[in-house]
C-alpha positions as CSV (number, residue, x, y, z in Angstrom):
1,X,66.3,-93.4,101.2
2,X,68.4,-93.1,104.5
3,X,66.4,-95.7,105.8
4,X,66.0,-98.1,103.3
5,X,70.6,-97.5,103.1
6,X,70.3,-98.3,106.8
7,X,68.2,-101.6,106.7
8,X,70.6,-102.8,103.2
9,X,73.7,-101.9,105.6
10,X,75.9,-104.7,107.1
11,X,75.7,-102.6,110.1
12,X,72.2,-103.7,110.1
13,X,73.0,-107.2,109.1
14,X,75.0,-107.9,112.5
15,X,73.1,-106.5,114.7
16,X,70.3,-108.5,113.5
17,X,72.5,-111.7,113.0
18,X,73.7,-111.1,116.7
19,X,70.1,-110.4,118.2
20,X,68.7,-113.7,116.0
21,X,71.2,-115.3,117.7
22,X,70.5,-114.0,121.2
23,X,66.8,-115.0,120.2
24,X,67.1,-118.5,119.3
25,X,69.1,-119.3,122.4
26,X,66.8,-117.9,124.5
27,X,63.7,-119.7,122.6
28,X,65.7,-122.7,122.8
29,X,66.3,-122.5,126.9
30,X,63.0,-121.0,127.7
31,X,61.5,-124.2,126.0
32,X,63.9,-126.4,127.4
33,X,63.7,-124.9,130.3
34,X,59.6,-124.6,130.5
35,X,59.2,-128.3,129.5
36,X,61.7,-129.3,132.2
37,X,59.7,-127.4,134.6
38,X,56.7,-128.7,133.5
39,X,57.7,-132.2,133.7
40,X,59.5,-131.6,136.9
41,X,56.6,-130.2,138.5
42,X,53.7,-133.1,136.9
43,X,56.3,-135.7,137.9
44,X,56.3,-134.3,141.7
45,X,52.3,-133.5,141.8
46,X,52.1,-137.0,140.6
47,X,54.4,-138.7,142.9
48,X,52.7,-136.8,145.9
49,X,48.8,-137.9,144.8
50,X,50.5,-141.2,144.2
51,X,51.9,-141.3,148.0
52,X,48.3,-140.2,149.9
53,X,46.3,-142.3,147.5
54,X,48.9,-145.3,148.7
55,X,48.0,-144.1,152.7
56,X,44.3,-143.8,152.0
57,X,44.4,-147.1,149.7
58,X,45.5,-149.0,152.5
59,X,43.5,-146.8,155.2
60,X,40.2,-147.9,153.3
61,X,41.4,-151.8,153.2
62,X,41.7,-151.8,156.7
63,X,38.0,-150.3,157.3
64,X,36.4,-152.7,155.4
65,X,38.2,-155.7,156.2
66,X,38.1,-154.8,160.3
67,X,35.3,-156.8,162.2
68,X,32.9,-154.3,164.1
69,X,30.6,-154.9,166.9
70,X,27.1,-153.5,167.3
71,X,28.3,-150.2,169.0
72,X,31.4,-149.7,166.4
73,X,30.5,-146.9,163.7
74,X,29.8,-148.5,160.4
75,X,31.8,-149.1,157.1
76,X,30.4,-145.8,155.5
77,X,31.1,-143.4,158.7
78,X,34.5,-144.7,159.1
79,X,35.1,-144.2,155.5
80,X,33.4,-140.6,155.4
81,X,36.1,-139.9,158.2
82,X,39.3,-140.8,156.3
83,X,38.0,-139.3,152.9
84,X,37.4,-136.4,155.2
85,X,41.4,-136.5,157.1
86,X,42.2,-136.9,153.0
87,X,40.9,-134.0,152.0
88,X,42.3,-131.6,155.0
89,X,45.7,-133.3,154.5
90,X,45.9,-132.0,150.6
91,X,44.5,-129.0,151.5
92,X,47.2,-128.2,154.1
93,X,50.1,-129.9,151.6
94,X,48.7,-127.3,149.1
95,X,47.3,-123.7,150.6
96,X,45.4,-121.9,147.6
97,X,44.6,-124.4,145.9
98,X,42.0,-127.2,145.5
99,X,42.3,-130.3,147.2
100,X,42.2,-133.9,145.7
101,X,39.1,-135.6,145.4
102,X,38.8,-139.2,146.5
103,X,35.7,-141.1,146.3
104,X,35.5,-144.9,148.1
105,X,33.0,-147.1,145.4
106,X,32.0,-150.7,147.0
107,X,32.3,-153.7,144.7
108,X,28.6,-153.4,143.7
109,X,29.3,-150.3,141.9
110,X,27.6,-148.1,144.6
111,X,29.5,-145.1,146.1
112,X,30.4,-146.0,149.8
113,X,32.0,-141.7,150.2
114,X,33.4,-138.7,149.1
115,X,35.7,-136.1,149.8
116,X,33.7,-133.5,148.3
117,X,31.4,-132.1,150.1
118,X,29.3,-130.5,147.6
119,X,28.8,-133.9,146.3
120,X,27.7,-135.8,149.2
121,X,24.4,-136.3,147.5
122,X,25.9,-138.9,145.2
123,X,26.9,-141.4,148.0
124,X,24.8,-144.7,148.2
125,X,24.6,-144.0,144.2
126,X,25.6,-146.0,141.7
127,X,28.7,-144.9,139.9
128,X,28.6,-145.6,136.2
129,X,32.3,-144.6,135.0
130,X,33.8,-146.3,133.0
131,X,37.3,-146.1,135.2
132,X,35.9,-148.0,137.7
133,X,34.4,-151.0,136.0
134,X,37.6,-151.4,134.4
135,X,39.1,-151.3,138.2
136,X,36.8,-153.5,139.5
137,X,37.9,-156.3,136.7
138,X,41.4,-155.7,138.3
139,X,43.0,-153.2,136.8
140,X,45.4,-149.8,138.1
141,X,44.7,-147.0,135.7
142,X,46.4,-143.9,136.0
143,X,45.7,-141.2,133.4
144,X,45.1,-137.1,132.6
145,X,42.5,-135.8,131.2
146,X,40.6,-132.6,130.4
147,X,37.8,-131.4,132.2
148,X,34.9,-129.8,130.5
149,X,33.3,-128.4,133.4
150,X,36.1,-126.7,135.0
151,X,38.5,-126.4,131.7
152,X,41.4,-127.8,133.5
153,X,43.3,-131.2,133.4
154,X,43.2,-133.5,136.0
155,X,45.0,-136.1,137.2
156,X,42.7,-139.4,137.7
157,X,44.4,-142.2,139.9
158,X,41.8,-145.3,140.1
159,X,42.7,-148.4,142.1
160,X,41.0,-151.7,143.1
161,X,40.9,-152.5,146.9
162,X,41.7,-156.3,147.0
163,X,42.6,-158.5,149.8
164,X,43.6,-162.2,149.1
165,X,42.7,-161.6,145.8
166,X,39.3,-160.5,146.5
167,X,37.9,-157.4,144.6
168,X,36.5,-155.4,148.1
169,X,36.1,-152.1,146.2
170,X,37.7,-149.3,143.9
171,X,39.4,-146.0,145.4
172,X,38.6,-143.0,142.8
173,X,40.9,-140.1,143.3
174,X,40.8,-137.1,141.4
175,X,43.1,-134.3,141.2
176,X,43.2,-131.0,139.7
177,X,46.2,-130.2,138.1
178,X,45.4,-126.4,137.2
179,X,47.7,-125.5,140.0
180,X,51.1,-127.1,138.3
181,X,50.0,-125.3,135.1
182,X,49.9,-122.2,136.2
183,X,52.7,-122.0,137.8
184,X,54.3,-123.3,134.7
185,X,52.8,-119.9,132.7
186,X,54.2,-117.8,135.8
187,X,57.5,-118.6,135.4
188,X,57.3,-119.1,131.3
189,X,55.8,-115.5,131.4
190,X,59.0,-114.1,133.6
191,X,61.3,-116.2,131.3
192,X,59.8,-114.0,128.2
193,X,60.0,-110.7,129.8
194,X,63.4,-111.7,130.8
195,X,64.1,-112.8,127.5
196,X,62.7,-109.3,125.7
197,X,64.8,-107.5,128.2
198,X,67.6,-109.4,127.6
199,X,67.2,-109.2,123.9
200,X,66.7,-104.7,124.5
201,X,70.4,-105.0,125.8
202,X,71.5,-107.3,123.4
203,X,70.4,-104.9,120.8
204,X,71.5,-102.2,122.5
205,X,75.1,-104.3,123.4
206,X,75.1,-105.5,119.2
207,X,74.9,-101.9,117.9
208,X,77.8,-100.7,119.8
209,X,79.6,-104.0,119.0
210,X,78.5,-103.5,115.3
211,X,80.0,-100.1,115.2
212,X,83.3,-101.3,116.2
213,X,83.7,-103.4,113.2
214,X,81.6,-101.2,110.8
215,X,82.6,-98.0,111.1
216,X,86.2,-98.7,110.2
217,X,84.3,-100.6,106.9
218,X,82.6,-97.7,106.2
219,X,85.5,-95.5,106.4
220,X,87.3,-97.9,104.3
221,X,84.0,-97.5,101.9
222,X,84.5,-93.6,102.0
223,X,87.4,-94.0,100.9
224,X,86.9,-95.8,98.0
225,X,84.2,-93.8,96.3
226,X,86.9,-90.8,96.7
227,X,89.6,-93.0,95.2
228,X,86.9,-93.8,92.4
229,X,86.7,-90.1,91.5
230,X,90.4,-90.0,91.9
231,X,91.6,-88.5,95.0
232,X,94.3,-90.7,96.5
233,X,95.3,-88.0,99.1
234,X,93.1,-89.7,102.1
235,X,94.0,-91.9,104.3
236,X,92.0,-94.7,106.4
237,X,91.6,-94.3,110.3
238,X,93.4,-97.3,111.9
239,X,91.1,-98.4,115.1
240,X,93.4,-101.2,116.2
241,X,95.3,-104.0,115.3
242,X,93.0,-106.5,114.9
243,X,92.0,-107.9,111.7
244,X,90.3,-104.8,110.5
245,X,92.8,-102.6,111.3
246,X,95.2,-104.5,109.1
247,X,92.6,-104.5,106.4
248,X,92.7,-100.9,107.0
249,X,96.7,-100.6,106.9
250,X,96.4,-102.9,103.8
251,X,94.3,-100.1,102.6
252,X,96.5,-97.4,103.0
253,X,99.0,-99.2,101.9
254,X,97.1,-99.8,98.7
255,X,96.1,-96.5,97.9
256,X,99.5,-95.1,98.2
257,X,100.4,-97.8,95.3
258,X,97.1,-96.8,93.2
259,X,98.3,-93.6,93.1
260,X,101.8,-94.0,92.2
261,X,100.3,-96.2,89.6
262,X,98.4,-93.2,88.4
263,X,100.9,-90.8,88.9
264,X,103.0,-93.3,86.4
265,X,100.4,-93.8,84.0
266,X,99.3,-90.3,84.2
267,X,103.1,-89.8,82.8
268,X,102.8,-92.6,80.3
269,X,99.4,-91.6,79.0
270,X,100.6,-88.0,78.6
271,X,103.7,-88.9,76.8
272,X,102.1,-91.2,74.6
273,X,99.2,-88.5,73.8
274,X,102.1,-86.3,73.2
275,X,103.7,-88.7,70.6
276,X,100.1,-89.4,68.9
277,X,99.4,-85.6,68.6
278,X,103.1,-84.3,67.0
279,X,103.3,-87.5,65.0
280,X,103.6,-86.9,61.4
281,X,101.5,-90.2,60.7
282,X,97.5,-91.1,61.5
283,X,97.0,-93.4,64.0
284,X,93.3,-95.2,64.9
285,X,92.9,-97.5,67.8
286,X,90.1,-100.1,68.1
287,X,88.7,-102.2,70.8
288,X,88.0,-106.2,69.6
289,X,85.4,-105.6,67.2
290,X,87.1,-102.9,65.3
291,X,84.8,-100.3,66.4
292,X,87.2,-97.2,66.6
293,X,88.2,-95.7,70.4
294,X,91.1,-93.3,69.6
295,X,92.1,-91.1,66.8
296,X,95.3,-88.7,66.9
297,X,95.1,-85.5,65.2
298,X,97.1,-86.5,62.0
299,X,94.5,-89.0,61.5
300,X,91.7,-86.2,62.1
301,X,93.5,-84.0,59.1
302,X,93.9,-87.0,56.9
303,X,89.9,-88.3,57.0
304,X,88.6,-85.2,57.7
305,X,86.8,-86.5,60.4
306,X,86.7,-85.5,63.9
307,X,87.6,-87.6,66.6
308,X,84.2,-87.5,69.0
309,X,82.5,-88.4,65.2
310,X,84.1,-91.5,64.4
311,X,84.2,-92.9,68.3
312,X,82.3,-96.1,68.1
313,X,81.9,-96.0,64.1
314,X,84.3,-99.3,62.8
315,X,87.0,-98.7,61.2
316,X,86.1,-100.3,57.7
317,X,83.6,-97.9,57.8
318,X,86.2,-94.7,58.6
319,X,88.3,-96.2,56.0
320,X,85.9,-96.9,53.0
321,X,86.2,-100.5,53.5
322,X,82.8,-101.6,54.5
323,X,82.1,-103.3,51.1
324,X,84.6,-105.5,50.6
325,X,86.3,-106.3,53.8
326,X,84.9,-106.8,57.5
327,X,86.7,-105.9,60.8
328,X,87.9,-109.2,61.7
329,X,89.6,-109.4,58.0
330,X,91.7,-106.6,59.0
331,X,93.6,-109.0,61.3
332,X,94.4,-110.7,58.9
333,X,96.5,-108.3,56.6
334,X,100.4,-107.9,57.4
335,X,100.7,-105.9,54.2
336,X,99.6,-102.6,53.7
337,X,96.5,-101.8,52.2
338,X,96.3,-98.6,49.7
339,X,93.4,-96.1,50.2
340,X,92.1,-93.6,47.3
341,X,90.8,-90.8,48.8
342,X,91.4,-88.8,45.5
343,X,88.6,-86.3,44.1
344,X,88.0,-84.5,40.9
345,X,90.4,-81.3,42.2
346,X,93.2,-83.3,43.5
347,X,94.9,-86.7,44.1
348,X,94.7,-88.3,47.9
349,X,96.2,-91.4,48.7
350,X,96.8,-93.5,51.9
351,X,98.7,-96.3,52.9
352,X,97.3,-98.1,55.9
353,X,99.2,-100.4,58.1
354,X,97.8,-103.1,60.7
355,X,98.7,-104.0,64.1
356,X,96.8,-106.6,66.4
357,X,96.7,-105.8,69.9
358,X,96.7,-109.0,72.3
359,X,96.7,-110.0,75.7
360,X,99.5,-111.7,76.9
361,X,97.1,-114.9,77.3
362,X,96.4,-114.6,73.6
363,X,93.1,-112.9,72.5
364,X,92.9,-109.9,70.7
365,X,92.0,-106.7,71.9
366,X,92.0,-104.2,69.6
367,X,93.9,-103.1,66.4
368,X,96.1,-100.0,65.6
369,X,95.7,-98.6,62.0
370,X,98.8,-95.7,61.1
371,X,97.9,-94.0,58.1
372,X,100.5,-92.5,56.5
373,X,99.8,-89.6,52.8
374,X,101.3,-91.5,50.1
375,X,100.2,-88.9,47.7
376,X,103.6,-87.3,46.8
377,X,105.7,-90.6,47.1
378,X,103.3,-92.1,44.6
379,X,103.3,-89.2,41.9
380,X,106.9,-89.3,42.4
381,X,107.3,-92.7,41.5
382,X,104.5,-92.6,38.7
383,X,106.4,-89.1,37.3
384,X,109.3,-91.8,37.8
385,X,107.7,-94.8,35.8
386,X,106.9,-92.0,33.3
387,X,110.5,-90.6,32.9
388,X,111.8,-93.8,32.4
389,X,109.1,-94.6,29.7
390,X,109.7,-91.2,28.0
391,X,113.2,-91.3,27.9
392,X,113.8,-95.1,26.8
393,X,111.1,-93.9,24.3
394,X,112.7,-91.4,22.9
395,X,115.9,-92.7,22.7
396,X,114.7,-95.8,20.9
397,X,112.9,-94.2,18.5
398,X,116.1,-92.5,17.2
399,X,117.8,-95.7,17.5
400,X,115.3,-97.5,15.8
401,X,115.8,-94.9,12.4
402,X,120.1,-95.2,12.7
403,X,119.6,-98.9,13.2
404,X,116.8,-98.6,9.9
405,X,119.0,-96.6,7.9
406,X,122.5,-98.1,8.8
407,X,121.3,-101.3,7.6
408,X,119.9,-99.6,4.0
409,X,124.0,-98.2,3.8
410,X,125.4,-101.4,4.7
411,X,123.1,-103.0,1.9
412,X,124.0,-101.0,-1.0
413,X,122.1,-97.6,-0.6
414,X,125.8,-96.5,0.1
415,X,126.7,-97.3,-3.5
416,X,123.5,-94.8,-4.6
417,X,124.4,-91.5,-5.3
418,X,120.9,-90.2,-4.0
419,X,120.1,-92.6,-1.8
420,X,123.4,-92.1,0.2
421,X,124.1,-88.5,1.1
422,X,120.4,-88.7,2.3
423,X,120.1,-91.7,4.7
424,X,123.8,-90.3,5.7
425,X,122.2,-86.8,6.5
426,X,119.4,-88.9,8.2
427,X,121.4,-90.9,10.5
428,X,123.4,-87.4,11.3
429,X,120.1,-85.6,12.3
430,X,118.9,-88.5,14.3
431,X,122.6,-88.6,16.0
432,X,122.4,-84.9,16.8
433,X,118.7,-85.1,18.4
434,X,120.0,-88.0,20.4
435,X,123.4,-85.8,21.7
436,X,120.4,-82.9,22.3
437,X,118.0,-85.2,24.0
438,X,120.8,-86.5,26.7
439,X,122.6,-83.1,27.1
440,X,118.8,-82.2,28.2
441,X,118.8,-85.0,30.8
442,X,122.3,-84.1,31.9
443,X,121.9,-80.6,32.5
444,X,118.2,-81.5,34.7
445,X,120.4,-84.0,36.2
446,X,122.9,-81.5,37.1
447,X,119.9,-79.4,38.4
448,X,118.3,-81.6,40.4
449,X,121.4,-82.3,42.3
450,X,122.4,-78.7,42.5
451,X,126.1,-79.4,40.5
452,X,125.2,-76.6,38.2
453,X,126.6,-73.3,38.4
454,X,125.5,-70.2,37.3
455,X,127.9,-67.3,36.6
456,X,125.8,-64.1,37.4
457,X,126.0,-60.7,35.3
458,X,124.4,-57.8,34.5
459,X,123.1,-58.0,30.9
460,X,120.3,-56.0,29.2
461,X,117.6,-57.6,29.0
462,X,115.8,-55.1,25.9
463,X,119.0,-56.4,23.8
464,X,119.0,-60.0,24.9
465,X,115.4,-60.1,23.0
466,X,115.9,-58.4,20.4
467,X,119.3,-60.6,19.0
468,X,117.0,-63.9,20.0
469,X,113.7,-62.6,18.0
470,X,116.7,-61.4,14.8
471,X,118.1,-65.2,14.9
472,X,114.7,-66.7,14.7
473,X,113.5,-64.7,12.2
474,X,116.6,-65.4,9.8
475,X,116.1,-69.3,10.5
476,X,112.3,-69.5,10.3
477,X,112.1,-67.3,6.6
478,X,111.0,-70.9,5.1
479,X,107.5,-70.6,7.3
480,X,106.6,-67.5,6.7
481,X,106.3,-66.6,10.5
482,X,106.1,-63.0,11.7
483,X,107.7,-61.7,14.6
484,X,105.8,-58.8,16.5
485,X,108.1,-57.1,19.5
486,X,107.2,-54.6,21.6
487,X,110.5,-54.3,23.5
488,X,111.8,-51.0,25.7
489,X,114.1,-49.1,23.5
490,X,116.4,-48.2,26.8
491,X,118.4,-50.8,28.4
492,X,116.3,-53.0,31.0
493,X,119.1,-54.8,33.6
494,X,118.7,-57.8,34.9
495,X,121.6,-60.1,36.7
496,X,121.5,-63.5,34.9
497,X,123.3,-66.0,33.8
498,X,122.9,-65.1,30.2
499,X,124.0,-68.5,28.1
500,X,121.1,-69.3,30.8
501,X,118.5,-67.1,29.8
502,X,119.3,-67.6,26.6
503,X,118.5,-70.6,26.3
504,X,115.0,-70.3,28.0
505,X,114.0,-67.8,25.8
506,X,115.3,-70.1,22.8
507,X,113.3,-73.3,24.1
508,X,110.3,-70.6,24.3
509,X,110.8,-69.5,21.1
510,X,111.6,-72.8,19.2
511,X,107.9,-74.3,20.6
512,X,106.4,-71.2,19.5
513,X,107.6,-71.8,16.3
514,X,107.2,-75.5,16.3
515,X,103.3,-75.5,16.9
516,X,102.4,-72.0,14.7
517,X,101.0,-72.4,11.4
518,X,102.2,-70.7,8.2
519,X,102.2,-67.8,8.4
520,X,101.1,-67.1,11.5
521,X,102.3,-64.5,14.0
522,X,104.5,-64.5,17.3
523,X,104.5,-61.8,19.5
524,X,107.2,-60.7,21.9
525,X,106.2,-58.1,24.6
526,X,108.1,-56.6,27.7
527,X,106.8,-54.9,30.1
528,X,108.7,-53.3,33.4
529,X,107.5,-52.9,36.7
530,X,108.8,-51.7,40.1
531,X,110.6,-54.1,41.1
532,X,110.8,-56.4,38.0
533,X,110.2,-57.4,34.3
534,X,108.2,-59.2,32.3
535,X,108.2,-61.1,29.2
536,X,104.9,-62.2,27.3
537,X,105.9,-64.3,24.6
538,X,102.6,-65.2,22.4
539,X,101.7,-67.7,19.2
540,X,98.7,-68.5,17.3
541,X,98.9,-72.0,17.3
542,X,97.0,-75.3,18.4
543,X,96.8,-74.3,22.2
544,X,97.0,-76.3,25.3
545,X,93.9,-77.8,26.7
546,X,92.9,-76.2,29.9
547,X,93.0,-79.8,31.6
548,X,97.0,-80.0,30.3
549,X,98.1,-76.5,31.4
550,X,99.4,-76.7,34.7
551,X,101.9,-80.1,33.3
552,X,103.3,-78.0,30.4
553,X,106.4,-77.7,32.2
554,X,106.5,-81.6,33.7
555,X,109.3,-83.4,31.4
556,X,108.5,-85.1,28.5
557,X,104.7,-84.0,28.6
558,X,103.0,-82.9,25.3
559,X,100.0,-82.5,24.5
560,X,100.0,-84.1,21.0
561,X,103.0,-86.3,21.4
562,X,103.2,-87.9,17.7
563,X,103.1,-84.1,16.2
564,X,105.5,-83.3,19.0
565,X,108.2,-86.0,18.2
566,X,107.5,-85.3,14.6
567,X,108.8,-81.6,15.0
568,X,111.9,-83.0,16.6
569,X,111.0,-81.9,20.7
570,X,112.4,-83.8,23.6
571,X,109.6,-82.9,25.7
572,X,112.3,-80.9,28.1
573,X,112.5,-77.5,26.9
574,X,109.9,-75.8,29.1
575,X,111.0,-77.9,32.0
576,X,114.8,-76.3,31.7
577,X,113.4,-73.3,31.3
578,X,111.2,-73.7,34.8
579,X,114.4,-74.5,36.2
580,X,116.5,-71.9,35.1
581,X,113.9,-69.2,35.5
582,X,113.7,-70.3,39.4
583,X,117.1,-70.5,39.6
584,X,117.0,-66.8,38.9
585,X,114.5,-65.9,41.8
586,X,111.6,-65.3,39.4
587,X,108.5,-66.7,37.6
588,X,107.7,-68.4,34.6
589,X,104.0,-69.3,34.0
590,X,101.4,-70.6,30.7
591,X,97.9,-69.0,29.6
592,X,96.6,-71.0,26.4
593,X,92.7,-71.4,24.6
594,X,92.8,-74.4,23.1
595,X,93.6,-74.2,19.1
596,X,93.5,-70.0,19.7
597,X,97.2,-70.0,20.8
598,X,99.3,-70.2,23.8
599,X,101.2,-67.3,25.8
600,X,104.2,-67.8,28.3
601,X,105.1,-65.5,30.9
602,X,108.7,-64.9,32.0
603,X,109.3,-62.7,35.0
604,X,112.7,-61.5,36.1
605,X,114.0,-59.6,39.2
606,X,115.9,-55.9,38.1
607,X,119.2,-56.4,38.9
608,X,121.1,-54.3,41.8
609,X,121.6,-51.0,39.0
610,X,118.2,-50.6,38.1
611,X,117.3,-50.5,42.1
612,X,119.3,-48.1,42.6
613,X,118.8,-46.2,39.9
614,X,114.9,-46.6,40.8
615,X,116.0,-45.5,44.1
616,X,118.2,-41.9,43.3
């Protein structure tokens, strides 16, 4: 792996960019320099054959144009002579190697000599080459070709002797050029050994050279794989002031910034995780295609969902909007959307707000989503809706029988002796549940904003019940109701505002009576404890569905409204009594089987005599 790093590593890449480059210059001057040298030295064998072939060209002219006499040598032993002086003359010009070859052809085609001596047997011969019939029409040729005996070039210079434009004969000289050749191999063969040494200690020269620009790269590389896993605490080697070096300055320069930067976000990201976690509203982040990134822990409680859950789920899906709206519609909405997250137990309502997240060139990026429990606002203002419903209600329909009724007096029912005392006693009643009905409002009023006072005293309790349970039996004789009472016969104290308390126990009573039956029966037990008292107050009438029980003490609620309003009820008893029993530090609760009867509860704290008298 090592290896493989090395040969992908721009270490690697420059020293083979800088011994390619060595390379290709020395190719380039070992050619130049080789076919130079060639030329050079063809040029010079060439010019030096051309200058003896000129000396023997005109030797030979002069031997066969010269008159002899009978005891002169002949033609042929005068030639053999010079072709002889030729042939020790290039052997001396060139030691160790083969001399040129000259050959002295008459114009009858029939070899007059030769320098060779191993080829004397072709003299008085006929020559049949083709060089020298050309020649003898006239012509100089001059030419290289390629031996097939020996496997060398040679150099073939063939002239025509003339004299006053007479043809006498043809001078054939042939050279072997093998000599020039190989010395052209010697010295390309030291050129490449001198180039492969030169390229060892450019390789060797390029890796130190390399190393001076790479290793400060490789620090620099170093150090950004630790800044990558977040250490900022390094610092780059400086190796000079060159370029690199300033890179590397540049470097530390930038790191120092990247981790200020993180040091500052670091900061940022804490205090914003800080504000997501105690905030008392759910907040979701997305990324662009509403797939969800972030969750605080508010909106963990409120979906019930955990955070590493719902990463990467979108948000419509989180939200229980998948079937009617998409992501991308979400960008869309600058009004809150309401979420029902109600089951059978209990109600669970959301209100979820949209914000687009854009970059400041324009596109989105991502969407927040607070979620905010609207439960309680939204019972308040329904219990709201339904106070204000309740109460114009039952104001109007009193109105509604004095309006009736007023109108039957002004018409003449006045003038009826029947008729008039009774729609007179009519409009009275319906005046007095009216004057009952809004000194019930004021008094929750007062209440609510804590402007009533309660002026505290130690009554007994025993006695309290019994004069309440004596009244309503006088008053309810018509109904044939009895009263049961199993009430403590000693006195049972209890610090209270007893107008109060009375009129709790009265609101008790009167709905007791209200919804009983002829003659039915109402029991009224007390009980003491250690540390307080209680008060069962029973009926055997219609009951309260177990659905109904726990708004029994809402205002206005009733179970059977018409029969309710019929009976003359406000719908604010048992609320007032709630109030009053709180007010008091204790407990007032409702246990009903529906059309079996209903039983409340009253609890009360002893007052500060029966502690102590607990106590000695």
């Amino acid at each position: 792996m090592k290896i493989i790093d090395f040969f992908k590593s721009i270490h690697f890449k420059l020293i083979l960019i800088f011994v390619l480059l060595i390379f290709v210059a020395m190719q380039f001057i070992t050619v130049f320099f080789t076919s130079a040298l060639e030329d050079t030295l063809v040029e010079n064998f060439n010019d030096t054959l051309a200058e003896q072939t000129d000396l023997l060209e005109y030797n030979v002219q002069e031997e066969l144009t010269q008159s002899r006499g009978e005891d002169d040598n002949t033609v042929q032993e005068d030639i053999d002579s010079l072709l002889s002086q030729f042939a020790n003359s290039g052997a001396n010009n060139d030691p160790g190697h083969s001399s040129p070859e000259a050959r002295v052809i008459g114009s009858n085609q029939i070899i007059l000599g030769t320098s060779n001596i191993n080829e004397q047997d072709i003299v008085n011969n006929q020559s049949n080459d083709d060089l020298v019939q050309r020649a003898l029409l006239g012509n100089t040729l001059e030419e290289v070709r390629w031996d097939a005996d020996s496997g060398h070039r040679v150099s073939l210079i063939v002239r025509p002797i003339e004299e006053d434009g007479e043809i006498l004969g043809v001078l054939y000289v042939r050279s072997d050029m093998s000599s020039v050749y190989s010395l052209v191999n010697d010295i390309s063969s030291i050129l490449i050994a001198a180039s492969v040494i030169v390229l060892i200690l450019n390789a060797i020269l390029g890796i130190l050279l390399a190393r001076t620009i790479t290793r400060p790269i490789a620090d620099m590389q170093r150090q950004a794989k630790i800044m990558g896993e977040g250490d900022f605490s390094r610092r780059v080697r400086v190796y000079g002031n060159d370029e690199i070096g300033q890179l590397a300055h540049s470097f530390n320069q930038l790191t120092l910034k990247l981790k200020e930067s993180q040091a500052s976000t670091e900061d940022e990201r804490k205090k914003l995780s800080s504000v997501l976690t105690h905030m008392t509203d759910g907040v979701i982040a997305t990324d662009e295609l509403g797939r969800i990134i972030l969750m605080n822990k508010r909106a963990e409680q409120l979906l019930n969902k955990n955070s590493d859950e719902m990463e990467g789920t979108y948000i419509t899906e989180a939200l229980h909007l998948s079937e009617t709206l998409t992501s991308s519609d979400l960008y869309d909405y600058n009004e809150a959307i309401m979420l029902d997250f109600s089951s059978e137990e209990q109600d669970f309502l959301l209100q979820a707000n949209f914000s687009i997240v854009r970059n400041e060139d324009g596109p989105v990026t991502g969407l927040i989503t607070v979620l905010h429990d609207v439960t309680e606002q939204e019972k308040i203002e329904r219990e709201r809706r339904e106070f204000v419903s309740n109460v114009s209600h039952e104001l109007r329909t009193p109105l509604t029988t004095l309006k009736s009724y007023m109108e039957a007096l002004e018409d003449g029912a006045m003038q009826d002796e029947n008729l008039g005392p009774r729609f007179l006693q009519v409009t009275q009643n319906e005046t007095d549940r009216m004057i009952r009905l809004v000194n019930d409002l004021l008094q929750l009023s007062r209440m609510d904003s804590d402007e009533i006072s309660l002026d505290f005293f130690t009554v007994d309790l025993s006695e309290m019940i019994n004069q309440v349970i004596e009244r309503f039996e006088m008053i309810n004789k018509d109904k044939n109701i009895a009263f049961y009472k199993e009430v403590p016969s000693y006195p049972v104290y209890v610090d209270m505002d007893k107008d109060r308390i009375y009129q709790v126990f009265d609101n008790v009573l009167s709905n007791a009576v209200k919804y009983s039956p002829d003659g039915g029966e109402i029991s009224v037990q007390m009980f003491t404890r250690a540390d307080a008292v209680d008060v069962e107050i029973s009926d055997q009438g219609v009951g309260i569905p177990k659905e109904s029980q726990h708004r029994i003490f809402d205002r206005f609620y009733r179970v059977d409204k018409a029969r309710a309003r019929n009976l003359g009820g406000t719908g604010l008893g048992l609320a007032i009594a709630k109030e009053f029993i709180h007010a008091h530090g204790g407990k007032i609760a409702a246990d009903s089987e529906w059309k079996k009867g209903t039983t409340i509860l009253i609890t009360l704290p002893y007052s500060v005599i029966n502690k102590a008298e607990a106590g000695s």
